[in-house]
TIRO-2110 file (N, C-alpha, C; in Angstrom, 1 decimal):
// TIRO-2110
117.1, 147.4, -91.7, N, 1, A
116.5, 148.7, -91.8, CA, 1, A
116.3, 149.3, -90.4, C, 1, A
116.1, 148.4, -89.5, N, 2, A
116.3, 149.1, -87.9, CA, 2, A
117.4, 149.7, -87.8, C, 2, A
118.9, 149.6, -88.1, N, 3, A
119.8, 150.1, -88.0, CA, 3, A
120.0, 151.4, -88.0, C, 3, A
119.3, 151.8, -88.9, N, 4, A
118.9, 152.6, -89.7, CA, 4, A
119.1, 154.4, -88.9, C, 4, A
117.9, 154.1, -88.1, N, 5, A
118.0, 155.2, -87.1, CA, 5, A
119.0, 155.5, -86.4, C, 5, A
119.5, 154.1, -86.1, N, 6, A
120.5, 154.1, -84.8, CA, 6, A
121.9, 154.7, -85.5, C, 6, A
122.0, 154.3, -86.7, N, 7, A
123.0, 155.1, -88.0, CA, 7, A
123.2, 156.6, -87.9, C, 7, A
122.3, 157.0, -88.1, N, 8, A
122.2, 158.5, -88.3, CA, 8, A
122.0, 159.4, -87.3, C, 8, A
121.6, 158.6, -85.6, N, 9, A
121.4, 159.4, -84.6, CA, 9, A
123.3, 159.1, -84.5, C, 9, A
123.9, 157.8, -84.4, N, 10, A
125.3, 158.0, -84.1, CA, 10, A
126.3, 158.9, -85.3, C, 10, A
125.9, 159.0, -86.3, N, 11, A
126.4, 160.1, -87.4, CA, 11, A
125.9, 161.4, -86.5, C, 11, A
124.9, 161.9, -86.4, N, 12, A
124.9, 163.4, -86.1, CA, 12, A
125.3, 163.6, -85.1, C, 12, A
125.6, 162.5, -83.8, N, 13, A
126.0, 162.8, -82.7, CA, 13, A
127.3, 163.0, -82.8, C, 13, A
128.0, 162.4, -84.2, N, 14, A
129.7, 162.5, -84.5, CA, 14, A
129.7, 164.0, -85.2, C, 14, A
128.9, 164.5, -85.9, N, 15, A
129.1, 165.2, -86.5, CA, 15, A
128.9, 166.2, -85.5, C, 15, A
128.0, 166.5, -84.6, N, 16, A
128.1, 167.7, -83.6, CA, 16, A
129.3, 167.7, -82.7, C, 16, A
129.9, 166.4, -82.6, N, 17, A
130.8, 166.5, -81.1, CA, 17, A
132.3, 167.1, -82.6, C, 17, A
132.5, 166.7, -83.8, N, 18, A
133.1, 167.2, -84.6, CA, 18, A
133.2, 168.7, -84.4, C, 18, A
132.2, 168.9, -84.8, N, 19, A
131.5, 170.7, -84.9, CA, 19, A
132.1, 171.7, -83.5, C, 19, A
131.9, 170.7, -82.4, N, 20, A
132.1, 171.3, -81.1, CA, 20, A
133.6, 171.5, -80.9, C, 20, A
134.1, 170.4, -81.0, N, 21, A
136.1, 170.3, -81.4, CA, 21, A
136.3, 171.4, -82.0, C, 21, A
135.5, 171.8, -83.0, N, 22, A
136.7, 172.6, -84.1, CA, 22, A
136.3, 174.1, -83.4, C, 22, A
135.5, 174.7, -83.0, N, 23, A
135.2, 175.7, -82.3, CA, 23, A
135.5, 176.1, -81.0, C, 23, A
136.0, 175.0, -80.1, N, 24, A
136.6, 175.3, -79.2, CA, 24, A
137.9, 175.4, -79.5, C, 24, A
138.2, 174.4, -80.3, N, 25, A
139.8, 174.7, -81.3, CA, 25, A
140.3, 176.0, -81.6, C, 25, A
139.2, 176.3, -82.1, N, 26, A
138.9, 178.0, -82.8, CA, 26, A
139.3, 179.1, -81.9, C, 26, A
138.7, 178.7, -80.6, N, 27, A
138.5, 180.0, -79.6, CA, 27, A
140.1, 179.3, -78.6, C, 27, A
140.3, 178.3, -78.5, N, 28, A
141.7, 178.4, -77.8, CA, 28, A
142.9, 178.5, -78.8, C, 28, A
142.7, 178.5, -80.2, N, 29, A
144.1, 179.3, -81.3, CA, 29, A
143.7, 180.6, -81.0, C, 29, A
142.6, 181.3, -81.3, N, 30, A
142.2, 182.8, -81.1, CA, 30, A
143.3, 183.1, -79.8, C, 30, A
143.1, 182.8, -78.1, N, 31, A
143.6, 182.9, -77.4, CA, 31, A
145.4, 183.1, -77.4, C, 31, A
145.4, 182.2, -78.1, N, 32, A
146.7, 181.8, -78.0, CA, 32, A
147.5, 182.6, -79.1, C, 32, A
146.9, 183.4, -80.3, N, 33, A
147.5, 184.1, -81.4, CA, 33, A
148.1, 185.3, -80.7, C, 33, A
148.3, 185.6, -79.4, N, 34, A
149.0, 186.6, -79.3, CA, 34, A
150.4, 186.4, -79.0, C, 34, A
151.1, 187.1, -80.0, N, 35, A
152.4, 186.9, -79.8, CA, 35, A
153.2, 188.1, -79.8, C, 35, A
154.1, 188.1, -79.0, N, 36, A
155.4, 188.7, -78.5, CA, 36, A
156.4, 189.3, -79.7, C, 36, A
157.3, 190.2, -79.5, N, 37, A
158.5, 190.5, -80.4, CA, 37, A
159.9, 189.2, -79.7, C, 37, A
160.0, 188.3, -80.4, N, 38, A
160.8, 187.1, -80.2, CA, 38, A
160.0, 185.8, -79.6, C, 38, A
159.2, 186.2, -79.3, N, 39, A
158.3, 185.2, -78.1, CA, 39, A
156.9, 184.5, -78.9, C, 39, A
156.6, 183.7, -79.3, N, 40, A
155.7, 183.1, -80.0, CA, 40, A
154.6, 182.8, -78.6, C, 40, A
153.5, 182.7, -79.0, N, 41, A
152.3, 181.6, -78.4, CA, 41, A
152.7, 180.0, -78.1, C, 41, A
153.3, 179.9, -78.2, N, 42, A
153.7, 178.3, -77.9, CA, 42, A
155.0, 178.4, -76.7, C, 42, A
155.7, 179.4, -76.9, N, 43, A
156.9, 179.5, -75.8, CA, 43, A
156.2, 179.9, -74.8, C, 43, A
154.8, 180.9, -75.2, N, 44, A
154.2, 181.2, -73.4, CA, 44, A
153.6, 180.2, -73.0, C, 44, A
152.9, 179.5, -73.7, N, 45, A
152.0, 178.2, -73.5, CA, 45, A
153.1, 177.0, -72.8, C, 45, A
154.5, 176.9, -73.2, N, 46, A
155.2, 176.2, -72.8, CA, 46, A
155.5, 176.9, -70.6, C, 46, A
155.7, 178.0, -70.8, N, 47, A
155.8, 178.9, -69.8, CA, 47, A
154.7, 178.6, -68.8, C, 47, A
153.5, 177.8, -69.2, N, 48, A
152.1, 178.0, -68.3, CA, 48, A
151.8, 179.3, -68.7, C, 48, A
151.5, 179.9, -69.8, N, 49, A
150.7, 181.6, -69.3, CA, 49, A
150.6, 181.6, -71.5, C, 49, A
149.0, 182.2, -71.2, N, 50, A
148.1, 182.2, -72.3, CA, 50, A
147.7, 183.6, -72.0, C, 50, A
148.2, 184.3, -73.1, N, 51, A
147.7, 186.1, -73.6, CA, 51, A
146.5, 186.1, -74.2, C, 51, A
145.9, 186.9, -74.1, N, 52, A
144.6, 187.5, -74.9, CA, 52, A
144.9, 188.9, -75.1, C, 52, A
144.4, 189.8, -76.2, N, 53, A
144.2, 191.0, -76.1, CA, 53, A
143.2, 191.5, -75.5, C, 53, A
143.6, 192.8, -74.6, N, 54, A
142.2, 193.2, -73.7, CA, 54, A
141.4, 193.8, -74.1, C, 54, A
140.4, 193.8, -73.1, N, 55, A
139.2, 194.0, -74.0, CA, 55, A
138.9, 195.4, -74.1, C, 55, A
138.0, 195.8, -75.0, N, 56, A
137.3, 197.5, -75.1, CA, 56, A
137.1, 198.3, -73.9, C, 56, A
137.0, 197.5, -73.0, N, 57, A
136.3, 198.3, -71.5, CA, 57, A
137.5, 198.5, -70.6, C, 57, A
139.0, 197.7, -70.5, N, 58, A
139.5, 197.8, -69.8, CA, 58, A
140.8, 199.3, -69.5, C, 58, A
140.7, 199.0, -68.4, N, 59, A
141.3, 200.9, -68.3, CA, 59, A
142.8, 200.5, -67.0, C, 59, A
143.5, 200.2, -67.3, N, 60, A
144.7, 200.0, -66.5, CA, 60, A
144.7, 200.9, -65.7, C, 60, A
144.9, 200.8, -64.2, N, 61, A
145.6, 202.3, -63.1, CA, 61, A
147.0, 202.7, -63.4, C, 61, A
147.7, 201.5, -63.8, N, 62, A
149.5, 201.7, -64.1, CA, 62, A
149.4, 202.2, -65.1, C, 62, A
150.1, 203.0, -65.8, N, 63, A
150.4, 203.0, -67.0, CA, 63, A
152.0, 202.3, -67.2, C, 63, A
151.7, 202.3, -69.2, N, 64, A
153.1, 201.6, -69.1, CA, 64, A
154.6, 201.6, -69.1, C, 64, A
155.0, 203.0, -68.5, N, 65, A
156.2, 203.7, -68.1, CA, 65, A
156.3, 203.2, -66.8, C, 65, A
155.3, 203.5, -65.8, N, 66, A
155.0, 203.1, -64.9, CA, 66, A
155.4, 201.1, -64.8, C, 66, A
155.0, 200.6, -65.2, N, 67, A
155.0, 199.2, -65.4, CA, 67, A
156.8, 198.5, -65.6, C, 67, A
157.1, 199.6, -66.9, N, 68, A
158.3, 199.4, -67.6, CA, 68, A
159.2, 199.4, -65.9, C, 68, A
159.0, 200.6, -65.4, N, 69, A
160.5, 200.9, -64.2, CA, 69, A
159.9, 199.8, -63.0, C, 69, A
158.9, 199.3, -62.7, N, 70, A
158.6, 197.8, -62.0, CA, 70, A
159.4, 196.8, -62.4, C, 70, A
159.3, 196.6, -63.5, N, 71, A
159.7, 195.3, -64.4, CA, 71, A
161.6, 195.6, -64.7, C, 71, A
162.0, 196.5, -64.6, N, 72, A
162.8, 196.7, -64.5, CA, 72, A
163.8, 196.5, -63.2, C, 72, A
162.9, 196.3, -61.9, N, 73, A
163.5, 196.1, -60.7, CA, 73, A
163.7, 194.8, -60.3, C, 73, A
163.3, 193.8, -61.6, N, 74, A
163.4, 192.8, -61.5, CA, 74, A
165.1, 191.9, -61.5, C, 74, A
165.4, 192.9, -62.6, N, 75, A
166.6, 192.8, -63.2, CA, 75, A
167.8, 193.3, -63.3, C, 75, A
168.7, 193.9, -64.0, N, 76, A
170.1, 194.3, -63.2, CA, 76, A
170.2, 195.7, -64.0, C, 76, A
170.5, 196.5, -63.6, N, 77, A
170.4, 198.2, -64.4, CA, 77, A
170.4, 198.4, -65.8, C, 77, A
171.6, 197.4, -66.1, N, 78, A
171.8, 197.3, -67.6, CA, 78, A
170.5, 196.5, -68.4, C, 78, A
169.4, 196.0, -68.0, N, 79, A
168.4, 195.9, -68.5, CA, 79, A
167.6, 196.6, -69.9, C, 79, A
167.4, 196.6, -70.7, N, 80, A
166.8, 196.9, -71.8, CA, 80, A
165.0, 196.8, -72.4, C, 80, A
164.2, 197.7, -72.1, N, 81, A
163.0, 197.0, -71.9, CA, 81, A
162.8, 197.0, -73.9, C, 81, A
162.0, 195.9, -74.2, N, 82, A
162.1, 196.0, -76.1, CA, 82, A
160.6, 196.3, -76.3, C, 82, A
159.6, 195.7, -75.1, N, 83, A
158.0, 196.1, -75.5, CA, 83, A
157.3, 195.9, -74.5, C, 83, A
156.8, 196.5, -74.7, N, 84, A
155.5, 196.7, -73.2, CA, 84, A
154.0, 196.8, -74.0, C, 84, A
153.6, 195.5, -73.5, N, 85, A
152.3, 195.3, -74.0, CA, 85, A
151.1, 195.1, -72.9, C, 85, A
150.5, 195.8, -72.9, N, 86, A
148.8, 195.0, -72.2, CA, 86, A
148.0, 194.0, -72.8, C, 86, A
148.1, 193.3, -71.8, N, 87, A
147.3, 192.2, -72.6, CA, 87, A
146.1, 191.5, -71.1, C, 87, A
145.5, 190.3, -71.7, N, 88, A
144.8, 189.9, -70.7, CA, 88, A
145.4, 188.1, -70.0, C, 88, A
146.3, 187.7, -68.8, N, 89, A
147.1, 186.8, -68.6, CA, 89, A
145.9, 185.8, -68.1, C, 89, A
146.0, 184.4, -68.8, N, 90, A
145.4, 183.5, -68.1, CA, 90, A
146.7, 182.1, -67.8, C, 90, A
146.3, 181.1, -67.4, N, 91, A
147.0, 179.8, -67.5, CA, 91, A
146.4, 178.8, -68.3, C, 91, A
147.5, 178.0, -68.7, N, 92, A
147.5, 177.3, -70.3, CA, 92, A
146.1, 176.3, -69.7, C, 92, A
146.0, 176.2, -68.9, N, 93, A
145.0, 175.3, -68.2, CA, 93, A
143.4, 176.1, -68.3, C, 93, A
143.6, 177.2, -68.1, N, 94, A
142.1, 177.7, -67.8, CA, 94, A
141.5, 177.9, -66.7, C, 94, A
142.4, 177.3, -65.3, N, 95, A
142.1, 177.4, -64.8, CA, 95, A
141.9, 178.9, -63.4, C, 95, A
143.1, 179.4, -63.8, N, 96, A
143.1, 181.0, -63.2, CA, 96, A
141.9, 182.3, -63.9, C, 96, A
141.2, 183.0, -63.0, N, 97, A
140.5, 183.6, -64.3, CA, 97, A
141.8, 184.9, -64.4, C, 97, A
141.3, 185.6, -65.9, N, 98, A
142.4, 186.3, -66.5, CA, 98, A
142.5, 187.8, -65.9, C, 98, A
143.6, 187.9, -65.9, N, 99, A
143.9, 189.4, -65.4, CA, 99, A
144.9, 190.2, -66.0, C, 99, A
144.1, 191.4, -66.1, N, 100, A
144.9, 192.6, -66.5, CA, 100, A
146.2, 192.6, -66.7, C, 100, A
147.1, 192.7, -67.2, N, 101, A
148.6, 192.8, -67.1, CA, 101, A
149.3, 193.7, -68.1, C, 101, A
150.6, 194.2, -67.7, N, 102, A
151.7, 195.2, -68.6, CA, 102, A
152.2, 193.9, -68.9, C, 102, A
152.7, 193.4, -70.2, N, 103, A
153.9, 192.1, -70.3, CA, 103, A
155.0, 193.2, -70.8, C, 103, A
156.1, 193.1, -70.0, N, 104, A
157.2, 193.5, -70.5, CA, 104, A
158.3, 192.4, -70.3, C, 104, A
158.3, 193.1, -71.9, N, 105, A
159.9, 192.3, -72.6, CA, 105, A
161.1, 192.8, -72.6, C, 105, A
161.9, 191.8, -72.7, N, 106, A
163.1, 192.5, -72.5, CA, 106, A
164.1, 192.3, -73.5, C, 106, A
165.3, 193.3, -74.1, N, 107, A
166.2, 192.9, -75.2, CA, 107, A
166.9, 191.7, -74.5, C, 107, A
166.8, 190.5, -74.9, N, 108, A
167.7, 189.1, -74.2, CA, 108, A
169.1, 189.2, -74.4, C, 108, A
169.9, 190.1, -74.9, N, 109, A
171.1, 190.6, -75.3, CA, 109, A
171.7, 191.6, -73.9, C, 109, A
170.9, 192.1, -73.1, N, 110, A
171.0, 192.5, -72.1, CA, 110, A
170.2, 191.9, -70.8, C, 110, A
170.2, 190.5, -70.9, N, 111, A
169.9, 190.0, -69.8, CA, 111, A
170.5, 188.8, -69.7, C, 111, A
171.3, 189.1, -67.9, N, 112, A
172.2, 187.6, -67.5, CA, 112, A
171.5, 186.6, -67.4, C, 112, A
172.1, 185.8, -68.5, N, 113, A
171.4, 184.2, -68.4, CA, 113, A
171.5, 183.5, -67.2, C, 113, A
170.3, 182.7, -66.8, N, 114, A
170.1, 182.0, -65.3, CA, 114, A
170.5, 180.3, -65.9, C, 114, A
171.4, 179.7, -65.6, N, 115, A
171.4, 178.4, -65.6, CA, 115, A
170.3, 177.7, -65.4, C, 115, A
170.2, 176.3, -65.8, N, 116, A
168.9, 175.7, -65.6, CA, 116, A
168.6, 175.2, -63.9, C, 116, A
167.7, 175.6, -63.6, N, 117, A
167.4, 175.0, -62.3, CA, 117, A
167.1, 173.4, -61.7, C, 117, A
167.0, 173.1, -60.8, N, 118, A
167.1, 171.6, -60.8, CA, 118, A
168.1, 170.5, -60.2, C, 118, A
168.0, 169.9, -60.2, N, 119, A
168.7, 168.0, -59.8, CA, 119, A
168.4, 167.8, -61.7, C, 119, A
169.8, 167.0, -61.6, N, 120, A
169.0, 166.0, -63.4, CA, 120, A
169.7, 166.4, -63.9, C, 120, A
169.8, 166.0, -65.3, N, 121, A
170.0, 166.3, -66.4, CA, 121, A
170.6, 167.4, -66.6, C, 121, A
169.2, 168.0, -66.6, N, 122, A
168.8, 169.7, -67.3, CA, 122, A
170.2, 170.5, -66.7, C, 122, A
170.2, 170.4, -65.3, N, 123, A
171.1, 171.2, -64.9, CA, 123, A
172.7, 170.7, -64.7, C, 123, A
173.0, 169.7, -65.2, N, 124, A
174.6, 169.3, -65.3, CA, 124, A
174.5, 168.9, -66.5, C, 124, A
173.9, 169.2, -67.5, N, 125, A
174.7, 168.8, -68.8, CA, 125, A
174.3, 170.0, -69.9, C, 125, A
174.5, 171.3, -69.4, N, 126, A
175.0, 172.2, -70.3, CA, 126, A
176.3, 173.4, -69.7, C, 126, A
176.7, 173.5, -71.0, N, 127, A
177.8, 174.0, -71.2, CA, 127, A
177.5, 175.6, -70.3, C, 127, A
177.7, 175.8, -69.3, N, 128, A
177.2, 177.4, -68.5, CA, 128, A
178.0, 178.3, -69.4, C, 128, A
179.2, 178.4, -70.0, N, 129, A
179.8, 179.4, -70.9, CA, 129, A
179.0, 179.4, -72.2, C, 129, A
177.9, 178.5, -72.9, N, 130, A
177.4, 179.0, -73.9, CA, 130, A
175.9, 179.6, -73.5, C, 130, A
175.5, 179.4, -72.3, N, 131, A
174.5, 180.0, -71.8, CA, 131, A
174.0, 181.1, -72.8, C, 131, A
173.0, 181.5, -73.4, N, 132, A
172.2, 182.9, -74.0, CA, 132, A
171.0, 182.7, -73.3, C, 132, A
170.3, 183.9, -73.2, N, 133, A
168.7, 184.2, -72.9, CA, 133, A
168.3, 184.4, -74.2, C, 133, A
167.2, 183.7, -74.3, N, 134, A
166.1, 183.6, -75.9, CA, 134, A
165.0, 184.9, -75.3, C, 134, A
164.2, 184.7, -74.4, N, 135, A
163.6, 186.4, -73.9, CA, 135, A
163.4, 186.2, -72.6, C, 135, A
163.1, 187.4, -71.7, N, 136, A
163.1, 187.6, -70.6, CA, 136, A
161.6, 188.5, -70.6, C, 136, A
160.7, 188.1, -70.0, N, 137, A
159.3, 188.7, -69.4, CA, 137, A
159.1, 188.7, -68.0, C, 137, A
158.6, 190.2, -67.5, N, 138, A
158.0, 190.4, -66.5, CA, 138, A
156.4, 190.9, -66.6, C, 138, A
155.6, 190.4, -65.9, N, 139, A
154.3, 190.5, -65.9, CA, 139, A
153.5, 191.4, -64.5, C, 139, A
153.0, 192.6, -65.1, N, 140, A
152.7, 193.4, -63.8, CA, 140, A
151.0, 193.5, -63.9, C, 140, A
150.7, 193.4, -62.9, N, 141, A
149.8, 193.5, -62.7, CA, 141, A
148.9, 195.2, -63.1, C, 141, A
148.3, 195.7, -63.4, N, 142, A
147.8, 196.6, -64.7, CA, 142, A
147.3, 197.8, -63.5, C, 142, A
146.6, 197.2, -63.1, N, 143, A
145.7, 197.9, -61.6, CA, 143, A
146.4, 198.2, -60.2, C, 143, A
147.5, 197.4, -60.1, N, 144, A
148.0, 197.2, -58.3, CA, 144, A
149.9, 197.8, -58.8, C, 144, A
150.2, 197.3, -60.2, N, 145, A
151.4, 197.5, -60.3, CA, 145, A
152.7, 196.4, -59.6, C, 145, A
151.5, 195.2, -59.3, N, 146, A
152.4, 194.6, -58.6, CA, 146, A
153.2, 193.5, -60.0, C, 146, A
154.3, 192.4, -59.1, N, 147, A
154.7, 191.7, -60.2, CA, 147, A
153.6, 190.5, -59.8, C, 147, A
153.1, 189.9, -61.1, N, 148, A
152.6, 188.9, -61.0, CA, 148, A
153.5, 187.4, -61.0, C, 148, A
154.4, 187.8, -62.2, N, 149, A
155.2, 186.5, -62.9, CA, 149, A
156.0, 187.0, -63.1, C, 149, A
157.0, 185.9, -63.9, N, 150, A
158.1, 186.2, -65.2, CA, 150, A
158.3, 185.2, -65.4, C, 150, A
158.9, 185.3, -66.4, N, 151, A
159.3, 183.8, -67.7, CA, 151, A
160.4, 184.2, -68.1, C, 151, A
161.6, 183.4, -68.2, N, 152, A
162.8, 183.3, -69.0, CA, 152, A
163.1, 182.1, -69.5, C, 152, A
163.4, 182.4, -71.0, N, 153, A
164.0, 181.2, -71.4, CA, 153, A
165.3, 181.6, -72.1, C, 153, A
166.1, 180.4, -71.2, N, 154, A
167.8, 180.2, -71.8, CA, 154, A
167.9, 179.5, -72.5, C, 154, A
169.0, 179.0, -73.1, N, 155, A
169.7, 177.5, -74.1, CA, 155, A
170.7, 177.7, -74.0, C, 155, A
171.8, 176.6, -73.9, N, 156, A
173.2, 176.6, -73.5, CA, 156, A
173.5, 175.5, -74.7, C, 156, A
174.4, 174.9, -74.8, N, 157, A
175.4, 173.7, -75.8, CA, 157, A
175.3, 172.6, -74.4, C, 157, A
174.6, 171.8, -74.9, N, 158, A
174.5, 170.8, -73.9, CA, 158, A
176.3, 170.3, -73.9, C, 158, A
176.6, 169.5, -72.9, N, 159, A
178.4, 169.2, -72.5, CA, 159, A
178.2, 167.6, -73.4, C, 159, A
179.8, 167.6, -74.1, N, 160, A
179.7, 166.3, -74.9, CA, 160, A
180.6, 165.3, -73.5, C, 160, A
180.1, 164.5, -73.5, N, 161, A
180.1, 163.2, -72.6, CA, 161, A
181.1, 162.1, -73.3, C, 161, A
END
């Protein structure tokens, strides 16, 4: 019967640290539900970079025309921008705090695929003639118009050995 106590203080303390998991669970799927046209929450998360929608108060100095012809300088004329979103950029970590940003996308059909970078593997064992770009993002800064980032991801036919 002494156990007893010691039972139910280590049950509630499982049941709160339970409680606390699924809430923080909660608020980092919340974060991460923003997704892209081609681009899922898991490809940015793979990228290092976690979207939020911004918030009610925020007022960009850029606008997104403005943004689009930045993000455009990134790339080669023939470029194609597909969406221009504002959103709020953090890292998959948490550890950057978030900032304002234009995310522009780009149609991947008009953008030259980059080989994989590197020593290894990754970069001698695909096929560079099947090279495609899956999407191409540039990330501007909302306020300064500067570039912050960008993300691309390729896939090629790895080479048969």
């Amino acid at each position: 019967m002494r156990r007893l106590p010691f039972v139910i203080a280590l049950a509630s303390f499982a049941l709160l640290a339970l409680v606390a998991g699924v809430v923080l669970l909660g608020n980092r799927s919340a974060a991460q539900s923003f997704d892209l046209v081609g681009v899922s929450a898991e490809d940015l998360e793979g990228g290092g970079v976690v979207l939020e929608r911004p918030e009610s108060g925020d007022r960009p100095s850029v606008d997104a025309e403005r943004a689009s012809d930045i993000a455009r300088g990134r790339h080669e004329p023939g470029a194609t921008v597909r969406e221009v979103v504002l959103s709020r950029m953090g890292d998959d970590l948490g550890l950057r705090e978030k900032q304002l940003v234009w995310v522009v996308s780009f149609d991947p059909d008009t953008i030259e695929p980059m080989p994989p970078l590197g020593p290894g593997p990754a970069s001698s064992s695909v096929d560079l003639e099947t090279l495609e770009v899956v999407f191409a993002l540039v990330f501007v800064d909302a306020d300064t118009g500067e570039i912050v980032h960008s993300l691309q991801r390729t896939r090629g036919t790895p080479l048969k050995r």
